[in-house]
GUMIPA-680731 format. One record per residue: residue number from 0; residue in one letter; y, x, z of N, C-alpha, C in turn. Coordinates in pm, whole numbers, padded with zeros to 5 digits. Each point is the difference from the previous one (the first is absolute). Layout:
% residues N
doza / mimar / n.north / n.east / n.up / ca.north / ca.east / ca.up / c.north / c.east / c.up
NUM / A / Y / X / Z / Y / X / Z / Y / X / Z
...
% end
This chain:
% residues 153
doza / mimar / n.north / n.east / n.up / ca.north / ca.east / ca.up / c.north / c.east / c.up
0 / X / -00117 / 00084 / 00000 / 00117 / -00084 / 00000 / 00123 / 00089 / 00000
1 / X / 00096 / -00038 / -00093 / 00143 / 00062 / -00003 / 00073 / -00031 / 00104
2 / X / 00077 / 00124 / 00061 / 00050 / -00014 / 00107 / 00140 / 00033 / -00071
3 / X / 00109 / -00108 / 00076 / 00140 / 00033 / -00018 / 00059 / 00046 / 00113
4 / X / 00053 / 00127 / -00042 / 00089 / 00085 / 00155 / 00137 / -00008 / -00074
5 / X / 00112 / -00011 / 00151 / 00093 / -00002 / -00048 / 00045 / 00149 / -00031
6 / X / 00105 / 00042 / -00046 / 00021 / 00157 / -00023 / 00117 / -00006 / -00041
7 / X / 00131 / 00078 / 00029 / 00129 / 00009 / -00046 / -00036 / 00129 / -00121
8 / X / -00015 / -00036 / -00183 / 00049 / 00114 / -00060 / 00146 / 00036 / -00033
9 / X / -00006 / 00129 / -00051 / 00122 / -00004 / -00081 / -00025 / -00063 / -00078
10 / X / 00148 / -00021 / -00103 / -00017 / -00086 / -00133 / -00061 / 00138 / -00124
11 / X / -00027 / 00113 / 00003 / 00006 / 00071 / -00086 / -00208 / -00026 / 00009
12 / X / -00021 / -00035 / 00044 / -00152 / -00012 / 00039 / -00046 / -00096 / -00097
13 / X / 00105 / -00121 / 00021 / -00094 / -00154 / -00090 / 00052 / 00067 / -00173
14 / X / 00073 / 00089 / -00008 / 00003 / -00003 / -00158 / -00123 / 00118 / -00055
15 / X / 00013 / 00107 / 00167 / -00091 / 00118 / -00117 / -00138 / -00072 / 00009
16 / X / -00046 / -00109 / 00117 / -00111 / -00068 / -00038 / -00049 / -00034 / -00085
17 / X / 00071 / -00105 / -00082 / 00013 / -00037 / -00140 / -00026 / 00094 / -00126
18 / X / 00106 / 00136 / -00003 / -00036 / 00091 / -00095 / -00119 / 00100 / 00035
19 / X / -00045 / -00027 / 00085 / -00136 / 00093 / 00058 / -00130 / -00087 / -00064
20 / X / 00011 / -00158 / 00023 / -00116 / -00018 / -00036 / 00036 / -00058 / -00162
21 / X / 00092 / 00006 / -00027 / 00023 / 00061 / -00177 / -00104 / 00124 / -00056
22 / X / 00068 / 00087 / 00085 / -00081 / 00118 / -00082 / -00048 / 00094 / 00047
23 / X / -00088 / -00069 / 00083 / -00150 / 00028 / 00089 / -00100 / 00005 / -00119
24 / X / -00005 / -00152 / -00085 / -00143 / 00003 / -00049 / 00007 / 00122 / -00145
25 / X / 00124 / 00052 / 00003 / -00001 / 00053 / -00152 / -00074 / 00156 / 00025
26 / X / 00002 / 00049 / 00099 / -00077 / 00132 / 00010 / -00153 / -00059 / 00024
27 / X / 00020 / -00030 / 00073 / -00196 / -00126 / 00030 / -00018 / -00010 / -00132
28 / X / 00047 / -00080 / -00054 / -00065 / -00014 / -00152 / -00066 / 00126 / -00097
29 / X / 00087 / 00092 / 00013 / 00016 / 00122 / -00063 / -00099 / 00063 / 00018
30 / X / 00004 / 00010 / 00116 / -00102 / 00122 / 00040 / -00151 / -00083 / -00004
31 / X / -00053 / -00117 / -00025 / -00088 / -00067 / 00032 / 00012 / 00059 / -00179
32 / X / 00079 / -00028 / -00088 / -00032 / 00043 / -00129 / -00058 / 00095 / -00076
33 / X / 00064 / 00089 / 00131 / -00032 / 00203 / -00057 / -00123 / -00005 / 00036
34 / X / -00086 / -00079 / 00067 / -00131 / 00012 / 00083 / -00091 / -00037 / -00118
35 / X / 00069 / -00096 / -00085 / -00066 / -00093 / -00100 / -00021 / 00122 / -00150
36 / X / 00125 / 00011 / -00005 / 00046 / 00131 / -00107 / -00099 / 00123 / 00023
37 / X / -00001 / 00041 / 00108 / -00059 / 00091 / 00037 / -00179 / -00002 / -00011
38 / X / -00017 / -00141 / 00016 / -00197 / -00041 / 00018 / 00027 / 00023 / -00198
39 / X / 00092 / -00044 / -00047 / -00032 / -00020 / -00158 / 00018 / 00122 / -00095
40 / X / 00063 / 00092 / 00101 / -00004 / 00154 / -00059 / -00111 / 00114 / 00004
41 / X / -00073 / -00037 / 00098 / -00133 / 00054 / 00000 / -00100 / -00043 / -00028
42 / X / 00000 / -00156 / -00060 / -00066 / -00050 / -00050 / -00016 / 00069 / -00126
43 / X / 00125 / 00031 / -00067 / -00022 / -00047 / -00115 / 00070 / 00164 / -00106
44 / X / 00120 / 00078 / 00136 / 00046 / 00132 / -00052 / 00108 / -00033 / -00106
45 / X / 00051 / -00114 / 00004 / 00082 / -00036 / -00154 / 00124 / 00057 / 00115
46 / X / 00108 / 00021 / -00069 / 00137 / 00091 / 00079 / 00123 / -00054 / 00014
47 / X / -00049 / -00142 / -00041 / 00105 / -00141 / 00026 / -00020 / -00002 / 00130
48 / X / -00098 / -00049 / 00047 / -00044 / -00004 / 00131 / 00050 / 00068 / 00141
49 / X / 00026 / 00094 / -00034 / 00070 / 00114 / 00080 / 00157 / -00007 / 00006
50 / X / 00046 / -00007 / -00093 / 00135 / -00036 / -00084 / 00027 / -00157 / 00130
51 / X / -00061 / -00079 / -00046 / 00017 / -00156 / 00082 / -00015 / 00038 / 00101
52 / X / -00081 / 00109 / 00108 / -00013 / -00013 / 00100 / 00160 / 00105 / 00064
53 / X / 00006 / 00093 / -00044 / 00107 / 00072 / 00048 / 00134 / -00079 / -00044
54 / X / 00043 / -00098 / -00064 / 00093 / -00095 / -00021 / -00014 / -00099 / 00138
55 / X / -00105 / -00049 / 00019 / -00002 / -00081 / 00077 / 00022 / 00037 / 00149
56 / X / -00043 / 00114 / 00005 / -00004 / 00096 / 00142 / 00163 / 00005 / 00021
57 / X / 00043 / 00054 / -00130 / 00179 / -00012 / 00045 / 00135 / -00088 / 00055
58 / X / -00085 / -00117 / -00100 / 00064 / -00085 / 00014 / -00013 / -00079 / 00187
59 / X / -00161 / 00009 / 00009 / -00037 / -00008 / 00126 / 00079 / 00042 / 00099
60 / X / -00010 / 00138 / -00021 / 00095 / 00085 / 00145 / 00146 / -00005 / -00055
61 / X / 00100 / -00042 / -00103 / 00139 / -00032 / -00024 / 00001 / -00124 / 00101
62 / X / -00047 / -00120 / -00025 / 00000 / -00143 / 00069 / -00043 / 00044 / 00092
63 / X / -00097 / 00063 / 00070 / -00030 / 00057 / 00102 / 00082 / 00052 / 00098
64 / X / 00063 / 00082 / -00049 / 00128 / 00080 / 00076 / 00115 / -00100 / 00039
65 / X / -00004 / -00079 / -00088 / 00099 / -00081 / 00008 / -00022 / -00178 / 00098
66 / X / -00122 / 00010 / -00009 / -00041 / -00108 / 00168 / -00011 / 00075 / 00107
67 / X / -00072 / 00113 / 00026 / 00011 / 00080 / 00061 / 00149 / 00023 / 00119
68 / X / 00084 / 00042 / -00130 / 00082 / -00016 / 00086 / 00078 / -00119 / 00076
69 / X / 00037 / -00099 / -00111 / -00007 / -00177 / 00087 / -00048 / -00038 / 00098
70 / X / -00148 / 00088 / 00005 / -00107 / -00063 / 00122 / 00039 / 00117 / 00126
71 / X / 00078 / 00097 / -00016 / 00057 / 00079 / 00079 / 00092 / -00057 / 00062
72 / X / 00085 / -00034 / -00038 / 00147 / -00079 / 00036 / -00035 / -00136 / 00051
73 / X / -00109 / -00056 / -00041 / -00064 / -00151 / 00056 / -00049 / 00016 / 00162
74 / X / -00071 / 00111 / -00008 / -00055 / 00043 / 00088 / 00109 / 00036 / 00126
75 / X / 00114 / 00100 / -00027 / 00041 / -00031 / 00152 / 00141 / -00076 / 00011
76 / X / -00025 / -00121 / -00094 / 00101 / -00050 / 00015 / -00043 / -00125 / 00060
77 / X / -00126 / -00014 / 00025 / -00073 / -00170 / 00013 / -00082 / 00083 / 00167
78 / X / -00005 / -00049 / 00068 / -00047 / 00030 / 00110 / -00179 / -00053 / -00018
79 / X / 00020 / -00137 / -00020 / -00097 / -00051 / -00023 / -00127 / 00025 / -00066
80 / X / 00035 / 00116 / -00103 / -00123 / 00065 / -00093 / -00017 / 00092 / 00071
81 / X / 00085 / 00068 / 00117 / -00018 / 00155 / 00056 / -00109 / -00058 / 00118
82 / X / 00004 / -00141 / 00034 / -00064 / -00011 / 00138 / -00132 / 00012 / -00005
83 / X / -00094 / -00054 / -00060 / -00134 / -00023 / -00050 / -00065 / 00141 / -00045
84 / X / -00115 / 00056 / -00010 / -00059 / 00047 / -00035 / -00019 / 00032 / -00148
85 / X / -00018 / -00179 / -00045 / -00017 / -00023 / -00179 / 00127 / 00062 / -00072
86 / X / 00118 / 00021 / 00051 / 00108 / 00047 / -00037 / 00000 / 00116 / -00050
87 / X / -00031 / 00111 / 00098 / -00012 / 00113 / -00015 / -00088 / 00039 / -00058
88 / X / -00138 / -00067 / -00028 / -00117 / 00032 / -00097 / 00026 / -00009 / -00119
89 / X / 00084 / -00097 / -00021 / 00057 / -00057 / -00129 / 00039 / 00116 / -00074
90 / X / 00123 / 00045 / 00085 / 00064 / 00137 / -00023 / -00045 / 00126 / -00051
91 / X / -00116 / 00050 / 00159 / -00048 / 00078 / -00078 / -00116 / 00031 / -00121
92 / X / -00048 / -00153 / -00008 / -00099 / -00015 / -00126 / 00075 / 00024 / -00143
93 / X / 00099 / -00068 / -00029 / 00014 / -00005 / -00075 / 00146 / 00134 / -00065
94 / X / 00026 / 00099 / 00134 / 00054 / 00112 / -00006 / -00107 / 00108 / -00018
95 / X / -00103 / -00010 / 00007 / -00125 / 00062 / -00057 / -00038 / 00002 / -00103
96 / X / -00009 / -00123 / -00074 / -00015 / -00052 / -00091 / 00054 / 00075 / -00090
97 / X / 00160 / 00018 / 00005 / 00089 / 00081 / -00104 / -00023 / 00164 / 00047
98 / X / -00085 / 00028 / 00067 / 00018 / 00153 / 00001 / -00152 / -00005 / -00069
99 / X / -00034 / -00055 / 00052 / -00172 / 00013 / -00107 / 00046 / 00034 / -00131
100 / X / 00070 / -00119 / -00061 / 00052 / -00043 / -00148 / 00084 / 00078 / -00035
101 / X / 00064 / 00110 / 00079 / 00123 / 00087 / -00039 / -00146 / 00149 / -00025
102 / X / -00076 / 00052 / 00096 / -00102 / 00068 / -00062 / -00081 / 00005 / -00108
103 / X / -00014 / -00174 / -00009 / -00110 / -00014 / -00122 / 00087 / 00010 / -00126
104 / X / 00142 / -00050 / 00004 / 00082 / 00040 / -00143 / 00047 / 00178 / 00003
105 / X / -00038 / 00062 / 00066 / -00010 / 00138 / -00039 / -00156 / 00076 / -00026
106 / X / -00083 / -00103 / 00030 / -00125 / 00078 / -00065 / -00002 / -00099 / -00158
107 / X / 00085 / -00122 / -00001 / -00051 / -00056 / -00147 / 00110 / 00084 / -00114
108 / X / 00053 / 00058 / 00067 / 00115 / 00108 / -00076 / -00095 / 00063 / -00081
109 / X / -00178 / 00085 / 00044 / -00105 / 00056 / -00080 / 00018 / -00043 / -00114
110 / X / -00047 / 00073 / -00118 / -00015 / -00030 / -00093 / -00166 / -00053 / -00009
111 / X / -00039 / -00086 / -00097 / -00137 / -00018 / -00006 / -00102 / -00024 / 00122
112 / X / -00131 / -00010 / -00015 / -00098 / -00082 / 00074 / 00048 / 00085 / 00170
113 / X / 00006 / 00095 / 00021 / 00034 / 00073 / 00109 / 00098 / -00050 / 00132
114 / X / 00069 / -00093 / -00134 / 00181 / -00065 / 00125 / -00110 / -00165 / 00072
115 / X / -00081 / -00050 / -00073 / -00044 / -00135 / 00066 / -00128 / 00028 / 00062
116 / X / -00051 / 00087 / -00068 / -00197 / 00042 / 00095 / -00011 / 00097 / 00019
117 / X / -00008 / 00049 / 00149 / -00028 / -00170 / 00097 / 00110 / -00015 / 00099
118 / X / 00102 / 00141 / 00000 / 00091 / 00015 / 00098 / 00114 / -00121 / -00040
119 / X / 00027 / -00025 / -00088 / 00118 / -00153 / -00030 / -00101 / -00100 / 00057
120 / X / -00098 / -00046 / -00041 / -00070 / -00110 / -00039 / -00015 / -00033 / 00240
121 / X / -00026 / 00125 / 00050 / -00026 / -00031 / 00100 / 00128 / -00062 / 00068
122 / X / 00108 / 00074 / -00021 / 00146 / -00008 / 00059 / 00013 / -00140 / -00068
123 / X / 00004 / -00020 / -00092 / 00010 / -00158 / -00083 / -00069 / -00104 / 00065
124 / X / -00109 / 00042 / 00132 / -00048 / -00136 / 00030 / 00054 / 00030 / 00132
125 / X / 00005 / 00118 / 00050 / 00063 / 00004 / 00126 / 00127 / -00098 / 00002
126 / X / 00055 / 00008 / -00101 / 00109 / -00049 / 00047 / 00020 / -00133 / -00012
127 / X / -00057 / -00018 / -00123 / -00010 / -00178 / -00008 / -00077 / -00029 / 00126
128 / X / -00091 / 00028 / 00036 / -00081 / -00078 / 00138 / 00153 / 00029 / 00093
129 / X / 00111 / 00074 / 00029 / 00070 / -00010 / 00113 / 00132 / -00077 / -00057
130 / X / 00000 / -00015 / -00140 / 00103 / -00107 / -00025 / -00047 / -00119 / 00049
131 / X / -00124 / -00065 / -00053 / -00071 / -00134 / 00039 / -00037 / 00005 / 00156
132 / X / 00029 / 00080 / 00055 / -00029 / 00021 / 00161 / 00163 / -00035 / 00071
133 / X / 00098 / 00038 / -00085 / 00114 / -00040 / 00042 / 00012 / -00112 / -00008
134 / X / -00033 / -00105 / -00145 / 00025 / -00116 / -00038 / -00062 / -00093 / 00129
135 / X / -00146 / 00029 / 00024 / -00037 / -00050 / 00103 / 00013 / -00023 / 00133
136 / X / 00090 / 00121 / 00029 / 00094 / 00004 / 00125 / 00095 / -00067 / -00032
137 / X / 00101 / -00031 / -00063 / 00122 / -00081 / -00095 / -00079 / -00129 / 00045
138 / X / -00127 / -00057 / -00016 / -00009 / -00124 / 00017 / -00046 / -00045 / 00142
139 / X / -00049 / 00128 / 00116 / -00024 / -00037 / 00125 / 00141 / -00005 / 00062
140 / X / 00121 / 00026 / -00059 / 00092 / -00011 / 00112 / 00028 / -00118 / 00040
141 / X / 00055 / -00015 / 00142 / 00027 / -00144 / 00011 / 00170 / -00063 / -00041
142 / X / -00030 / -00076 / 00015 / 00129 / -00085 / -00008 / 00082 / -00004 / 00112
143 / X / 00038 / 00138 / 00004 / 00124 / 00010 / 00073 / 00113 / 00040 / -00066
144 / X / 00017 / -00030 / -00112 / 00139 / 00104 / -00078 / 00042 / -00117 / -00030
145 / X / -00034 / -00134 / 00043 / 00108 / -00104 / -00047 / 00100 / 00002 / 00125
146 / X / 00105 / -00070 / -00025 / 00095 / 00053 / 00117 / 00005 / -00170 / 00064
147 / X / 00029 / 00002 / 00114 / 00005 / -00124 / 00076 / 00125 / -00045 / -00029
148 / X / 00053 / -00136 / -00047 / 00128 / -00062 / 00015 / 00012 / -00115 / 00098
149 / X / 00020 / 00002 / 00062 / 00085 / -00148 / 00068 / 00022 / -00085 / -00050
150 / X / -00043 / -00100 / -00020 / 00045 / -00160 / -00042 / 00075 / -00087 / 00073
151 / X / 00123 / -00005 / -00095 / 00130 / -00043 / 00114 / 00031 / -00157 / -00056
152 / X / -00023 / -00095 / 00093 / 00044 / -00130 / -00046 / 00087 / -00090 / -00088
% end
């Protein structure tokens, strides 16, 4: 059951909320892609494959960097996400996440079969399993970041 706590935020909290879970899912996506890119490059050795995956890796950790930091500024500006446990897991799952993904786009820098097998291909699931480990923390938090108002007659 959702629990409502009251909580005084700042106002700078309810907007980076909003642009946080904007562009949360666009590195999630990404990197769930390079995983995909990556199973279809050793499948198959074609050099598109590689190409799509180190595009996607970038784009990943650009949007990445850029919730990242939102979810920085969310973070100690909302008390309410700092109190809980799920908060801080959140955090550091998915601040993991981009250092995984910042390693694995310097081994997909390799040229040829060498940059994805097996040292990419491993970092490529590492990290998707701790993006989708974040997402899943993202959905245990509770419902405390709504803010309590008063209903005045």
């Amino acid at each position: 059951m959702a629990e409502i706590v009251a909580h005084r935020e700042r106002p700078v909290a309810s907007v980076t909320r909003t642009i946080y879970l904007l562009l949360f899912p666009i590195p999630i996506v990404c990197f769930l892609g390079a995983l995909v890119t990556d199973i279809a490059y050793s499948a198959s050795a074609f050099l598109m494959w590689l190409h799509f995956s180190e595009w996607l890796i970038a784009v990943g950790l650009a949007f990445g960097a850029l919730a990242a930091l939102v979810l920085l500024i969310e973070f100690f500006a909302s008390r309410a996400i700092r109190a809980g446990a799920l908060g801080w897991s959140h955090l550091m799952l998915f601040y993991a996440a981009l250092i995984v993904e910042l390693f694995n786009a310097f081994v997909h820098t390799a040229d040829g079969w060498t940059a994805v097998v097996p040292t990419g291909m491993i970092l490529s699931v590492i990290g998707a399993i701790l993006a989708l480990a974040a997402v899943g923390s993202l959905f245990l938090v509770p419902v405390t970041w709504v803010e309590h108002r008063e209903v005045r007659p």
